[in-house]
DOVO-339728 format. One record per residue (C-alpha): residue in one letter; x, y, z. Coordinates in steps of 0.1 Angstrom, whole numbers, padded with zeros to 4 digits, always signed. Each point is the difference from the previous one (the first is absolute). Layout:
<sites>
AXYZ
...
</sites>
This chain:
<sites>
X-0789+1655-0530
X-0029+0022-0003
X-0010-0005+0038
X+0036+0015+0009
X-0018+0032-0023
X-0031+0001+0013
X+0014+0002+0039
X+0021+0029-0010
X-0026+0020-0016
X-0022-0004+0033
X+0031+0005+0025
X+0006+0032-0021
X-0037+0008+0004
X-0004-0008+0034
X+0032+0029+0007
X-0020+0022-0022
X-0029-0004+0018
X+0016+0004+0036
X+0020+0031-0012
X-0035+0015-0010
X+0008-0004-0040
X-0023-0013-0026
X+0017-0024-0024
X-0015+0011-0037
X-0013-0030-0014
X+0001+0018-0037
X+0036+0004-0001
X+0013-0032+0016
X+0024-0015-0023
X+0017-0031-0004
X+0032-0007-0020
X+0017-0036-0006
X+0037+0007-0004
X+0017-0021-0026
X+0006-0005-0040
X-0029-0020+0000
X-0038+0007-0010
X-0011-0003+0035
X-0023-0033+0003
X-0022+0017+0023
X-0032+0012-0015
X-0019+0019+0034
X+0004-0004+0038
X-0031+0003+0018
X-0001+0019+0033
X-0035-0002+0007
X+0008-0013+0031
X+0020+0034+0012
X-0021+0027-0022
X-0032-0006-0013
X+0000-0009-0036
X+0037+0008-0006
X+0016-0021-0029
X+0039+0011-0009
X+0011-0011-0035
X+0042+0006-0006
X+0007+0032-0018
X+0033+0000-0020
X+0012+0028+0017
X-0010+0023+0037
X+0004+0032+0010
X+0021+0003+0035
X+0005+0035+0017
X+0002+0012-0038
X+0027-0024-0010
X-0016-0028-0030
X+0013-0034+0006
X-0008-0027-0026
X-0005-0039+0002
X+0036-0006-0019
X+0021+0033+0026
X+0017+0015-0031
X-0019+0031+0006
X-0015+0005-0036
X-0025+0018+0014
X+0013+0021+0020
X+0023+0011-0023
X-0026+0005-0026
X-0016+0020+0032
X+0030+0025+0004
X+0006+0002-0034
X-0036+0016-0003
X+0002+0020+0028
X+0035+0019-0010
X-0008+0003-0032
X-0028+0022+0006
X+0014+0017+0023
X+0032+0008-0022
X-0027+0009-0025
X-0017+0026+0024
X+0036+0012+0010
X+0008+0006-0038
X-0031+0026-0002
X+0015+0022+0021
X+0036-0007-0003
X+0008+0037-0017
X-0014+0014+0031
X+0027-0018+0023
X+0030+0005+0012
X+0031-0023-0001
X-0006-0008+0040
X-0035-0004-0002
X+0002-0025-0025
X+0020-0021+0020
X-0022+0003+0034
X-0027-0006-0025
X+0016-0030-0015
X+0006-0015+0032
X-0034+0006+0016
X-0020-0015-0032
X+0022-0026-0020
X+0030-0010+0024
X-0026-0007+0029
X-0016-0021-0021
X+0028-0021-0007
X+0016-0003+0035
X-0030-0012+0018
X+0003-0037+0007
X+0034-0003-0024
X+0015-0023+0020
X-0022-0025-0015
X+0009+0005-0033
X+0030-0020+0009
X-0022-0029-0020
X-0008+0019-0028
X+0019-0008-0037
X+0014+0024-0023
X-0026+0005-0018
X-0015+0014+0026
X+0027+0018+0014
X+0005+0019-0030
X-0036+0012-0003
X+0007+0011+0031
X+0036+0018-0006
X-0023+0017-0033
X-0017+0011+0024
X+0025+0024+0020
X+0020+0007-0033
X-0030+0019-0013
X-0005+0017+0033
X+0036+0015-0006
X-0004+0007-0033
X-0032+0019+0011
X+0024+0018+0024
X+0027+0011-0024
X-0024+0007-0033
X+0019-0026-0018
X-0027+0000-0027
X+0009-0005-0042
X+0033-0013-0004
X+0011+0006+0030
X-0030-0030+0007
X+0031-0026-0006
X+0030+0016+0019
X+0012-0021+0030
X-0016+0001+0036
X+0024-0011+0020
X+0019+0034+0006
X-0031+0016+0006
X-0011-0026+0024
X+0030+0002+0018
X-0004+0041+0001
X-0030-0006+0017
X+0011-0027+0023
X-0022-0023-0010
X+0004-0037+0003
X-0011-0020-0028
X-0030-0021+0008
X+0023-0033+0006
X+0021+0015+0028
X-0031+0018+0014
X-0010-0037+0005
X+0031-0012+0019
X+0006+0033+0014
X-0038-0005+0017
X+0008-0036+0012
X+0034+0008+0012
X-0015+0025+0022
X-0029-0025+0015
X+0029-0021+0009
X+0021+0026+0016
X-0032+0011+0023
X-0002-0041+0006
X+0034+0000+0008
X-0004+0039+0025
X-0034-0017+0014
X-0021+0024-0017
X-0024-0021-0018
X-0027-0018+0008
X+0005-0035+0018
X-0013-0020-0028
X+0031+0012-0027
X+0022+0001+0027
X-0005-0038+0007
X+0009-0008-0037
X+0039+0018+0003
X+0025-0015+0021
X+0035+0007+0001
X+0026-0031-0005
X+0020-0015+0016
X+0032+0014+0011
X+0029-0030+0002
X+0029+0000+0023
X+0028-0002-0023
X-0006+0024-0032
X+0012+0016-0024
X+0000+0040+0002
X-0025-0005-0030
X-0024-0012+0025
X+0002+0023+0026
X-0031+0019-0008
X-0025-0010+0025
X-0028+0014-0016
X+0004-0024-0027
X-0034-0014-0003
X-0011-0038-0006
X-0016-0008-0034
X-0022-0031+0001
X+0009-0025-0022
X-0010-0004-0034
X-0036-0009-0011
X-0013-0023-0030
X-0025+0031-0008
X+0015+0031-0017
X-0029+0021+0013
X+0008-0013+0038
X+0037+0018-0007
X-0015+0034-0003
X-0018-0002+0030
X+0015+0025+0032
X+0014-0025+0018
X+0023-0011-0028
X-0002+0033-0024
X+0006+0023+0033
X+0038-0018+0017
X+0010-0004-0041
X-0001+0035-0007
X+0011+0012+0039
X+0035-0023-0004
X+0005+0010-0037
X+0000+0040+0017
</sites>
């Protein structure tokens, strides 16, 4: 309903406007979420700005995190991917001028940073993805070690683990496991701490079930993407601990 759209955009003006903001009518966005072409062509909102017309963008830019119409995070992949590169590339220049230690602080100011913002909703992404992104720290750690020529193709793994560095997968989990235990510790804001609940303990149980902070997962959806969300990704990966 583009009514339901146009309200919104002049509630959120109206708080703008009362919390002495200006609303930027250049960079307003407006993104249909689903696998389809969206069948919208433009939304006027004349009637809240003067001579404002919003046309769906396949992807928008949210306090620098890229999410597009289909949320498996092409672009912001493709968006990290550029922005560690060049930075490992910079870091490369003066690598010979570094010390072991610095390369690490370095590494984790300019590529591991990068990675880690927002991970917990890479939850969604596919492998594909997940290996550009796992390419991504493995050349960070060759970058540490000098494991240039041959030594291009040795494995990663025990150097990873020297640096106690999680592999991009378990950074993931590790990330959500942690939003749910500051759910769990009421340290989070209201609105995640609504979507955990622990379950419920019975009377007569097993000693299996005598964890109480055993958390309820809601039940299965028809939608694979729906299962990645934090209400369902976050209790799975709390109970599997």
């Amino acid at each position: 309903n583009l009514q339901v759209i146009k309200n919104c955009f002049a509630e959120v003006k109206d708080w703008m406007t009362c919390n002495f903001l200006k609303l930027n009518d250049d960079k307003t966005e407006f993104i249909d979420i689903g696998y389809y072409v969206s069948p919208i062509q433009s939304i006027d909102l004349s009637e809240n700005a003067s001579n404002l017309s919003v046309s769906p963008v396949l992807a928008a830019k949210n306090l620098g995190f890229y999410f597009d119409h289909r949320l498996c995070m092409e672009d912001q992949i493709n968006h990290i991917s550029q922005i560690c590169y060049l930075n490992l590339r910079n870091l490369k220049r003066i690598g010979s001028r570094l010390s072991h230690d610095l390369k690490v602080q370095l590494v984790h100011a300019h590529i591991l940073s990068v990675i880690d913002y927002c991970n917990s909703s890479y939850s969604v992404v596919t492998e594909k993805y997940m290996k550009k992104l796992q390419k991504i720290q493995n050349n960070a750690v060759r970058f540490i070690f000098k494991l240039n020529g041959k030594k291009k193709w040795t494995s990663i793994s025990p150097y990873l683990k020297d640096l106690h560095f999680l592999p991009v997968v378990y950074r993931i989990q590790f990330k959500t496991a942690l939003l749910v235990f500051k759910c769990i510790n009421n340290f989070a804001p209201k609105y995640l701490r609504d979507l955990i609940s622990l379950r419920d303990t019975k009377r007569m149980s097993v000693r299996l079930d005598d964890d109480y902070f055993i958390l309820k997962v809601p039940s299965k959806t028809n939608f694979s993407r729906t299962e990645c969300a934090f209400k369902y990704n976050g209790p799975r990966i709390w109970n599997s601990l």
